[in-house]
C-alpha positions in Angstrom: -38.5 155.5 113.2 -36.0 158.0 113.3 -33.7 158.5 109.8 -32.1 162.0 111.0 -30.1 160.6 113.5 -26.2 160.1 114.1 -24.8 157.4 111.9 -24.2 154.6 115.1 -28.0 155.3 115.8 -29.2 154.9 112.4 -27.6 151.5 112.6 -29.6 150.6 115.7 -32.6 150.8 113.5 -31.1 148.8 110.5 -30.3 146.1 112.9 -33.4 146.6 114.7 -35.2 145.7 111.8 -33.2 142.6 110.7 -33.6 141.3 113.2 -37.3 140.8 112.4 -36.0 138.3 110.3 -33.3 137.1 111.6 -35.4 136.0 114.6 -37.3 134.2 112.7 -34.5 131.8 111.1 -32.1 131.7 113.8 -35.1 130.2 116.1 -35.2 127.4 115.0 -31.3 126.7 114.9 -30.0 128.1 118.0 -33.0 127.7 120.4 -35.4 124.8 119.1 -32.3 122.6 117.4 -29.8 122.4 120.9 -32.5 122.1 123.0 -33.6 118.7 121.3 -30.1 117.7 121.2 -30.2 118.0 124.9 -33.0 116.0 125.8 -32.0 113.5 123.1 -28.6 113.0 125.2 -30.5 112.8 128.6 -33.4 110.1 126.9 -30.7 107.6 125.6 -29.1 107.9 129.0 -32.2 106.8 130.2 -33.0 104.2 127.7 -29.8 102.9 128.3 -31.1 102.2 132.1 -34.5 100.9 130.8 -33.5 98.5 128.3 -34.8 94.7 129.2 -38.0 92.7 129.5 -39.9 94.4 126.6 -41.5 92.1 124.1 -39.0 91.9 121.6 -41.5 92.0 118.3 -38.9 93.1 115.8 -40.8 93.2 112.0 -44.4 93.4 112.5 -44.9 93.9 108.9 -44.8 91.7 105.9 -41.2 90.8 104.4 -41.5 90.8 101.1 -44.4 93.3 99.9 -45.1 93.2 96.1 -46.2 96.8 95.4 -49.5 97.1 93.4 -49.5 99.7 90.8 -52.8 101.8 91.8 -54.1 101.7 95.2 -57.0 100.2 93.8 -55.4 97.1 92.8 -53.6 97.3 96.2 -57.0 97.1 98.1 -58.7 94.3 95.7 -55.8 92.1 96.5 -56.6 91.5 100.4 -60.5 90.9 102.2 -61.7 93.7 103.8 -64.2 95.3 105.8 -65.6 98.8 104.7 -64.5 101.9 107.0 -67.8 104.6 106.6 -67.7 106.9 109.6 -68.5 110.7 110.5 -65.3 112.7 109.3 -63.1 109.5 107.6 -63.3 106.7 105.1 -61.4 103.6 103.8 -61.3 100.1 104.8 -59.8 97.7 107.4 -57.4 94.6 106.1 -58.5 91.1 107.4 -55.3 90.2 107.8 -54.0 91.0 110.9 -56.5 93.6 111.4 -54.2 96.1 110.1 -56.3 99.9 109.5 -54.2 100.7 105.6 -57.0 103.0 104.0 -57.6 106.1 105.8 -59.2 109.1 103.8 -60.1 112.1 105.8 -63.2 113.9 104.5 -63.1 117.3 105.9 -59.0 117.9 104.7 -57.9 117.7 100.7 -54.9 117.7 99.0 -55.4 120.8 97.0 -57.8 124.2 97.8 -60.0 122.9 95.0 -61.3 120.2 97.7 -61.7 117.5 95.1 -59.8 114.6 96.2 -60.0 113.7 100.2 -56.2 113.3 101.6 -55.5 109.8 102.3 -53.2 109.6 105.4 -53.1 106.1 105.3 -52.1 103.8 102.5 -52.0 100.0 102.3 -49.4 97.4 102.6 -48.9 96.4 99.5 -48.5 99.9 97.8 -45.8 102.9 97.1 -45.3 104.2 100.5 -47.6 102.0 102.7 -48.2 103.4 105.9 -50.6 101.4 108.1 -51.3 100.4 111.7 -52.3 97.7 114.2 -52.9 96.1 117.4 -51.2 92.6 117.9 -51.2 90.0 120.2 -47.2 88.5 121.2 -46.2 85.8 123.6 -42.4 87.1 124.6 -41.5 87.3 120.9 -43.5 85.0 119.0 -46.9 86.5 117.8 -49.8 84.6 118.5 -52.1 87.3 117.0 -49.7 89.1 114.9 -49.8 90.9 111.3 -50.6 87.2 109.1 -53.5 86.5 111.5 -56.1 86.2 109.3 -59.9 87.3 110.9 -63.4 86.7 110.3 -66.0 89.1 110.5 -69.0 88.2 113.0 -72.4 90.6 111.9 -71.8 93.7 110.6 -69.2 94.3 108.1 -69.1 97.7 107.7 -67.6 100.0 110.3 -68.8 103.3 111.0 -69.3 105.9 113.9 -71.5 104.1 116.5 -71.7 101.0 114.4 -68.4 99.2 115.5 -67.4 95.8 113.8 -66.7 92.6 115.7 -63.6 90.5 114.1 -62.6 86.9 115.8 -59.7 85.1 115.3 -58.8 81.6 117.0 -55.1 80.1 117.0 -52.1 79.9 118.8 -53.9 78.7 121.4 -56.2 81.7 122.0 -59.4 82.7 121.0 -59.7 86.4 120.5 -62.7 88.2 120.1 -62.0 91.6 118.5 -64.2 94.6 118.4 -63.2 97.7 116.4 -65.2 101.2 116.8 -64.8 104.8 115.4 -65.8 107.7 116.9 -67.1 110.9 115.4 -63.7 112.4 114.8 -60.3 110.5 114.2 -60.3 107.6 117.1 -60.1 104.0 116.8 -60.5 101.8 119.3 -59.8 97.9 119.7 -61.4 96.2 122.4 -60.1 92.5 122.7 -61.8 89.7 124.6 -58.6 87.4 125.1 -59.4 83.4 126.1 -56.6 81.1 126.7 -57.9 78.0 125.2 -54.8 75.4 126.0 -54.0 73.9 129.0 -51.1 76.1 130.6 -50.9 79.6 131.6 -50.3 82.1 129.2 -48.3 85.5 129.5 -49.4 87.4 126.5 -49.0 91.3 126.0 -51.1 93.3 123.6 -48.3 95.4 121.2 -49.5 98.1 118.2 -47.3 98.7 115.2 -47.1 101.8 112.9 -45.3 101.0 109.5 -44.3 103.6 106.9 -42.3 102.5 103.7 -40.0 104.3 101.8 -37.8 107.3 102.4 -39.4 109.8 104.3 -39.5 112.4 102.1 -41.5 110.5 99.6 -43.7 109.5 102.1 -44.5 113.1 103.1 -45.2 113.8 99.6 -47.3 110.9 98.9 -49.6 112.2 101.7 -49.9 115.6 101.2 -47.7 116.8 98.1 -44.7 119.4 98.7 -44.9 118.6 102.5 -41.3 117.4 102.6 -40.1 121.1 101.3 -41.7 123.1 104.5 -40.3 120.9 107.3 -38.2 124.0 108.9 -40.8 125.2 111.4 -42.7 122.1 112.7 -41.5 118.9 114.1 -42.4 115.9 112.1 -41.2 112.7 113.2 -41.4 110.4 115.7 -43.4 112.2 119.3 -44.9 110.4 122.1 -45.1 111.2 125.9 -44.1 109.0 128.5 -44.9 109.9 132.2 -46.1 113.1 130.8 -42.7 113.9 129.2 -42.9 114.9 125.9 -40.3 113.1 123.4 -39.4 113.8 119.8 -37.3 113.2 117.2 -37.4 114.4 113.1 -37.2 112.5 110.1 -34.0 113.5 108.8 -32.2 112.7 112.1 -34.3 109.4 112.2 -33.3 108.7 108.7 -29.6 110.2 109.4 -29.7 107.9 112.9 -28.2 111.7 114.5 -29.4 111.8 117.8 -30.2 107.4 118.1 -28.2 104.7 119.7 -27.2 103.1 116.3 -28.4 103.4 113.2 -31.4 101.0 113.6 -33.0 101.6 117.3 -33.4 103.9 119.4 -33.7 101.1 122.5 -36.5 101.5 124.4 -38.7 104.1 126.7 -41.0 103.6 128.9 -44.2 104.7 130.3 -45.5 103.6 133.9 -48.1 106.6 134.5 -49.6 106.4 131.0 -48.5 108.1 127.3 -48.6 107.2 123.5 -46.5 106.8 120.6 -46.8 108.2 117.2 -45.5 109.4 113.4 -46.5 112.9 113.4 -46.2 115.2 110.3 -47.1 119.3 109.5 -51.0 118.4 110.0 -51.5 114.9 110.7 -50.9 112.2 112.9 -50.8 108.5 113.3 -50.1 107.1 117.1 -51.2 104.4 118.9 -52.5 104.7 122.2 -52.1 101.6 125.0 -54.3 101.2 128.0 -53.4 103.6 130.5 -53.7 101.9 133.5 -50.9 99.6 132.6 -46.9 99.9 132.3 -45.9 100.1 128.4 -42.8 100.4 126.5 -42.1 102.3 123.1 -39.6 101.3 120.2 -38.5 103.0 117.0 -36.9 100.6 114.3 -35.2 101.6 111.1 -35.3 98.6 108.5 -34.2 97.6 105.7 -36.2 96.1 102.7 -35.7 95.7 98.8 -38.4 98.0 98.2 -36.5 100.6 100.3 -36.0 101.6 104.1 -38.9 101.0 106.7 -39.5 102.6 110.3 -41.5 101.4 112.7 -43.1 102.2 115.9 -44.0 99.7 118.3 -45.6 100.3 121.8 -45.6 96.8 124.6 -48.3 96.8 127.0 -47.1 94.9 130.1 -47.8 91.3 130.0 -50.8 89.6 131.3 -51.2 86.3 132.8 -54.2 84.4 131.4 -54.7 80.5 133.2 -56.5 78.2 130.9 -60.1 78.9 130.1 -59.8 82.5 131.6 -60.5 85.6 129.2 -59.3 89.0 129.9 -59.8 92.1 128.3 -58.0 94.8 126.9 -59.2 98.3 124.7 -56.0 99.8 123.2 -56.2 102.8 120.5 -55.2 104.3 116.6 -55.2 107.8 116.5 -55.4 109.0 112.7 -56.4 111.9 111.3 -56.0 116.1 111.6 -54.1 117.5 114.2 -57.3 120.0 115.0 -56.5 121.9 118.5 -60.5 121.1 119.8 -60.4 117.5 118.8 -57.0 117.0 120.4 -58.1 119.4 123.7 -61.3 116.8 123.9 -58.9 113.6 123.7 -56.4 114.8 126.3 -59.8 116.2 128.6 -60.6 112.3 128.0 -57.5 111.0 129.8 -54.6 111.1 126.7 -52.2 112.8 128.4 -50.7 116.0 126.5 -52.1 114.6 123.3 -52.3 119.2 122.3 -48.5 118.9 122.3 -48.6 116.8 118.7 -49.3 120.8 117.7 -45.6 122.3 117.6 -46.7 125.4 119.1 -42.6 126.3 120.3 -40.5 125.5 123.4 -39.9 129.3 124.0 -43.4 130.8 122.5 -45.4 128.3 123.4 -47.4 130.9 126.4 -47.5 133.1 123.0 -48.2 130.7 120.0 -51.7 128.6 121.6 -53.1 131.8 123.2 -52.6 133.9 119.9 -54.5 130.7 118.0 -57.4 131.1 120.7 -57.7 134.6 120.4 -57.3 133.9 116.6 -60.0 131.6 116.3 -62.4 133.7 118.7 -61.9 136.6 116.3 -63.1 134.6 113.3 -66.1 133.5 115.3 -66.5 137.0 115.7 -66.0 138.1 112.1 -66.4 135.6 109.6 -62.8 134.2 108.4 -59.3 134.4 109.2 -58.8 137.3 107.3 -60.3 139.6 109.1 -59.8 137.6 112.0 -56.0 138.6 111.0 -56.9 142.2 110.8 -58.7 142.5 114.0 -55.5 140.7 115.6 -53.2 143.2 114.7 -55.4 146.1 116.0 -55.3 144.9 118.9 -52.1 143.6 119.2 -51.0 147.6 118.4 -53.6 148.9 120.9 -51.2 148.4 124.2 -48.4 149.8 122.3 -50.3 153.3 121.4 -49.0 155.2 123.4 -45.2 153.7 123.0 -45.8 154.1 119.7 -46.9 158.2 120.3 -43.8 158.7 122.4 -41.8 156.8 119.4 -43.4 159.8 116.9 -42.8 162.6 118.9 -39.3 161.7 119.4 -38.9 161.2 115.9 -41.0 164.7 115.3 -38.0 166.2 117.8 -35.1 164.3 116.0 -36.9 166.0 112.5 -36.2 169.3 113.9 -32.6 168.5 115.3 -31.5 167.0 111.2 -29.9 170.8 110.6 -28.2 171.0 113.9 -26.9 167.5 113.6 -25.9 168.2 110.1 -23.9 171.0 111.2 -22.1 169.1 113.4 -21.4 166.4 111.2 -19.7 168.9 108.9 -18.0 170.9 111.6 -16.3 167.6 113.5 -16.1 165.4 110.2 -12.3 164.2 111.3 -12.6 163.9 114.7 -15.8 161.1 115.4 -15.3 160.8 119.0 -15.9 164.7 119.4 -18.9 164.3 116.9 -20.5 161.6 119.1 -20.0 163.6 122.0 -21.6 166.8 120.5 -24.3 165.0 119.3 -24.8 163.0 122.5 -24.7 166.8 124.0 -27.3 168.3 121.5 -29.8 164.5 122.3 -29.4 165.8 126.9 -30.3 169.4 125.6 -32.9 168.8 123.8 -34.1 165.7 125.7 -34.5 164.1 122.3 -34.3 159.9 122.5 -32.6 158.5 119.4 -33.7 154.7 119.6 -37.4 155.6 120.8 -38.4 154.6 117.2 -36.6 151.1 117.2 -38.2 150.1 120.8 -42.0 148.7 119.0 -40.8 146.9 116.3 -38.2 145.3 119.2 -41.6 144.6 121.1 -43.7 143.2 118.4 -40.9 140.5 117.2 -42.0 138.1 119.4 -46.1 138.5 118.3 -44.4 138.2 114.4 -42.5 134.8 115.5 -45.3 133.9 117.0 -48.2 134.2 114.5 -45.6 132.8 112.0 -45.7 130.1 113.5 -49.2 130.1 113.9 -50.0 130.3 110.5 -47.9 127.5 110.1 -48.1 124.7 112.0 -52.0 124.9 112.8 -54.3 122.9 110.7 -57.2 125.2 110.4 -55.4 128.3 109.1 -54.5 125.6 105.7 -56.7 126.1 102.8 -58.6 129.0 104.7 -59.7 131.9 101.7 -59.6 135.3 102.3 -60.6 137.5 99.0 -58.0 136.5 96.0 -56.0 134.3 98.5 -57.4 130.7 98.4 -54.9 129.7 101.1 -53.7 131.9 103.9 -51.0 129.8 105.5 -49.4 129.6 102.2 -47.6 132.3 100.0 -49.2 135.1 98.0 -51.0 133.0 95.1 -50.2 136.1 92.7 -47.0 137.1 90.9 -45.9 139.7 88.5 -45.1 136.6 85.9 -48.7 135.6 86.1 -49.8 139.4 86.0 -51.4 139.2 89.3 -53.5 136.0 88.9 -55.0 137.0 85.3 -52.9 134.6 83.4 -53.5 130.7 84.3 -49.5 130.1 85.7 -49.2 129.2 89.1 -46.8 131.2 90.9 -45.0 128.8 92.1 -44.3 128.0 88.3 -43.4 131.7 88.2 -40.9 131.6 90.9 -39.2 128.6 89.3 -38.1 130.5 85.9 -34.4 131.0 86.4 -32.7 133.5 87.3 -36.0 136.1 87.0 -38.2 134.2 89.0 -37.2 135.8 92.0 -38.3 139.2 90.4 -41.2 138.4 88.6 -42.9 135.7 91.1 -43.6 138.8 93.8 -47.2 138.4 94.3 -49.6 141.7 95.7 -49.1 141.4 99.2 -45.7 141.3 99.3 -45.4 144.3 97.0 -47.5 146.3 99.3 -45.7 145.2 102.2 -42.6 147.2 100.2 -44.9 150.0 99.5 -46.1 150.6 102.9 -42.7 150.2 104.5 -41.6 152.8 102.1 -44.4 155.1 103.2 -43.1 154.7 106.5 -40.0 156.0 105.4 -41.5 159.1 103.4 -42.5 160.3 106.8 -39.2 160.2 108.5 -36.3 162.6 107.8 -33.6 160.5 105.5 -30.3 159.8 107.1 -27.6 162.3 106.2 -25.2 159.5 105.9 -25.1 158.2 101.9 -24.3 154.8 102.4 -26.9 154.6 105.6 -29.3 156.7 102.9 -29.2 154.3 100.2 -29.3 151.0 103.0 -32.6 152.7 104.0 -34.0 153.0 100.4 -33.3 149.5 99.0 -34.8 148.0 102.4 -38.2 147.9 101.5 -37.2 146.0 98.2 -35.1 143.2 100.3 -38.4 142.8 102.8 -40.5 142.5 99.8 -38.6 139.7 98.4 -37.7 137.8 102.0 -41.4 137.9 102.4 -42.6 137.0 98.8 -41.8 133.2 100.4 -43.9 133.7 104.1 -47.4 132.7 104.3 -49.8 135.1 102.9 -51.6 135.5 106.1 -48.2 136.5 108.0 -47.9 139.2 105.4 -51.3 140.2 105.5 -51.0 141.5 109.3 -47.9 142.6 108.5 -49.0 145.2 105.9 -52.2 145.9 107.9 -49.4 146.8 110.8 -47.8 149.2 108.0 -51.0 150.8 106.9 -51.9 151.4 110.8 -48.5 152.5 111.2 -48.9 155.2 108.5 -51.7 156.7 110.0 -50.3 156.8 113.8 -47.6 158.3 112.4 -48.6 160.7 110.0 -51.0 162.5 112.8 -48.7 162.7 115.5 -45.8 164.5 113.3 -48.6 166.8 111.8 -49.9 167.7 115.0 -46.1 168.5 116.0 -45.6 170.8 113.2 -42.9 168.5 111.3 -43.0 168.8 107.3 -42.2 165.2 106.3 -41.3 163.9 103.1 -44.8 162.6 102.0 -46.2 166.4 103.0 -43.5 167.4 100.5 -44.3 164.8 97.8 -47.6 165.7 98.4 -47.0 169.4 97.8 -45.3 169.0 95.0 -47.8 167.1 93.0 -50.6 169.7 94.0 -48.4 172.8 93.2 -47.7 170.5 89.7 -51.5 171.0 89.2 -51.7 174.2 90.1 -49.0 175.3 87.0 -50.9 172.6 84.7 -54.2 174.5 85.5 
């Protein structure tokens, strides 16, 4: 870009560049935040026309929970069947069915890959979060969360081995089979006999509980979750009649956005849908049949071991005479929110099940293509990394020949700083006659002042768009790439830890006070400011002091704003630079314009020369 331009035209680039950034914050407050205040308005209008004839279930959990101090202890205290399947692990609680020990065994809490992330925790610990399907009559349960079941053959459940569980009361017999598939699906298939003498209406409804406040919660699953909520939605998400609804944890918690304070009334779903708690990578929902009319509640409650929400979805009632059995296969989703295993569940007839990714409102046609390419690339080369790399080629490869007009002009502008300067002197009390001379010298020469702002305008969107990317996709978290052990998190160096050699974590480094900000900039970051003042080195400075010295701390600020992005956002970004660099540096050569580096440069050598 241009730096020997008039002052209002140097400007243009300052702005153009903050805007990088600026973009990137102001996203997600004046686009993503109004938006889902909107629908929020127009969904309680219609929940407001929907309420009535739902099975009223209220708490579907226990009411008094004594919390066990290890999970351990937690999981010795009820009977239990052993959950052994493909990609997860845990156990299944007798009573009432409920599924409240979930460990994934591809995903970890830390890069180290020691300990498997449990997404689901029991009952009766900190932070329980655990799921079920009942059975209700209106609102009594006759299956409900204290039915205690037996296990019929096998009693451990596994992919392709599924466990059979009965349960008789209430005036029902209920034959319950419960299978896993080879990813994250659970499925209960219920063989329902009426075994009194009158007709029944019963209506199967699932339940997901978590306990506590939600910011423990998040942290309990997968620790210092609950300080990266800015970019992804977590919170409640379902679809109902392939409308997509959703509301976060902080508004949930707040009640902004909700009828009252405890419920948000009810939605319904006549052409299919599901119902979930969805966080940064994860996801619990429950999935009703989806051949039948169902109805979805969020609850906020109160309990002395802290606050409690609670999803229920109703399937419609069904109308069972004496001696008849029906059946009914209702499902848990729980597990990693991986793009191919949602794509297969939503080929399979879950309908927009790939929208529990938060891939934008606005970007979206950018944000899930990018992630293809992205994840074609690696096929291609081996890791993110490079697959990062590759990206930004060719995202630059369209814009090579914007990019060659953008150097000539600024090659032109380089040979106009003398003339401009002249002016600047000549007219230095009257700036309405300077910008009209200097608008006069830009027609003469045919010279384009802002040519060098127009890529970095174009590319914003790709930035926004991997950022968010690298984000809110599962698979980018704990991927390596050389030192970096993590690419969607920051640089894992810092200045404080001397670049990795001393055994602090940066993020120990960044909390010192006061210096932290200085001395927790890791490698990437630092090069980023490198680069970006490379760029600079090949463009005349402004003649303006104030615009001269803007221009020279830049790089600084853009090194500390990005010492807190993910590591592999930075990494194309100083990839960009370094390609940058080059364009640039052969275009102005092959125009004839001396730049700043080719005086650098010269000086060093002719510093050899006299040392020689």
């Amino acid at each position: 870009m241009n730096n020997g331009m008039d002052p209002q035209d140097q400007r243009n680039f300052i702005i153009a560049m903050v805007l990088m950034i600026a973009f990137v914050f102001g996203y997600q407050t004046f686009v993503v935040q109004p938006q889902q205040e909107a629908r929020n308005e127009a969904q309680q209008q219609a929940e407001a026309e929907q309420e009535a004839t739902v099975p009223q279930a209220g708490d579907t959990g226990e009411q008094n929970i004594s919390a066990a101090e290890s999970v351990d202890e937690a999981l010795s205290s009820n009977s239990r069947i052993t959950l052994d399947a493909d990609r997860v692990d845990g156990s299944v609680r007798l009573r009432g069915a409920i599924l409240d020990d979930l460990q994934l065994k591809d995903h970890f809490t830390t890069v180290e890959k020691i300990n498997e992330l449990r997404l689901l925790r029991p009952t009766n610990f900190d932070y329980g979060y655990f799921a079920s399907w009942y059975w209700f009559d209106g609102n009594q349960p006759v299956a409900g969360p204290s039915a205690d079941w037996q296990v019929s053959g096998n009693p451990t459940l596994s992919t392709g081995n599924p466990v059979t569980l009965t349960y008789e009361g209430n005036g029902v017999s209920i034959e319950r089979t419960i299978s896993v598939d080879d990813n994250y699906m659970f499925t209960y298939t219920d063989a329902v006999t009426n075994t009194g003498s009158e007709q029944r209406t019963l209506a199967p409804l699932g339940s997901i509980r978590r306990q506590g406040d939600w910011k423990d919660f998040l942290d309990a699953t997968d620790p210092g979750s609950s300080k990266t909520t800015g970019m992804a939605h977590m919170g409640l998400i379902g679809v109902f009649d392939d409308n997509l609804t959703w509301r976060n944890y902080k508004n949930m918690d707040q009640g902004k956005g909700l009828k009252d304070s405890d419920d948000i009334g009810v939605r319904r779903g006549s052409e299919g849908g599901w119902l979930g708690f969805t966080d940064k990578y994860w996801m619990t929902s429950l999935i009703p049949e989806q051949q039948y009319e169902f109805a979805g509640r969020y609850q906020r409650l109160s309990r002395e071991t802290g606050p409690v929400m609670q999803l229920t979805v109703a399937s419609a009632g069904r109308v069972i005479e004496p001696g008849e059995t029906i059946t009914s296969e209702n499902r848990i989703f729980s597990g990693a929110k991986e793009l191919a295993v949602l794509d297969n569940y939503q080929e399979a007839g879950v309908p927009r099940f790939e929208d529990a990714i938060d891939w934008g409102n606005i970007l979206y046609y950018i944000t899930k293509p990018l992630f293809s390419l992205l994840r074609w690339l690696e096929g291609m080369v081996g890791t993110f990394g490079l697959a990062i790399l590759a990206l930004t080629v060719l995202v630059r490869l369209p814009l090579v020949p914007l990019y060659n007009q953008s150097y000539k002009s600024m090659a032109k502008m380089k040979n106009l700083a003398e003339p401009m300067k002249e002016i600047q002197e000549r007219f230095k009390e009257d700036p309405q006659r300077r910008q009209q001379e200097v608008m006069k010298l830009y027609q003469r020469e045919k010279a384009n002042p802002i040519a060098g702002c127009i890529p970095i305008l174009l590319t914003i969107p790709v930035f926004f768009a991997l950022y968010k990317v690298l984000y809110v996709t599962i698979e980018m978290r704990h991927a390596p790439f050389l030192y970096i052990r993590d690419l969607s998190a920051p640089d894992p160096t810092a200045i404080g830890n001397l670049f990795g050699l001393l055994p602090w974590a940066a993020a120990d480094v960044k909390a010192v006070p006061i210096i932290g900000i200085v001395i927790g900039i890791g490698i990437l970051p630092i090069l980023y400011g490198v680069t970006m003042s490379g760029i600079q080195a090949l463009s005349p400075p402004p003649t303006d002091p104030t615009q001269k010295m803007i221009m020279r701390f830049l790089p600084l600020i853009f090194m500390f704003v990005f010492g807190g992005f993910a590591a592999g956002l930075v990494l194309y970004w100083v990839w960009s630079n370094v390609l940058s660099l080059v364009q640039q540096y052969f275009i102005m050569r092959r125009n004839g314009v001396e730049t700043e580096l080719d005086k650098l440069i010269g000086r060093l050598l002719g510093h050899k020369k006299e040392d020689a």
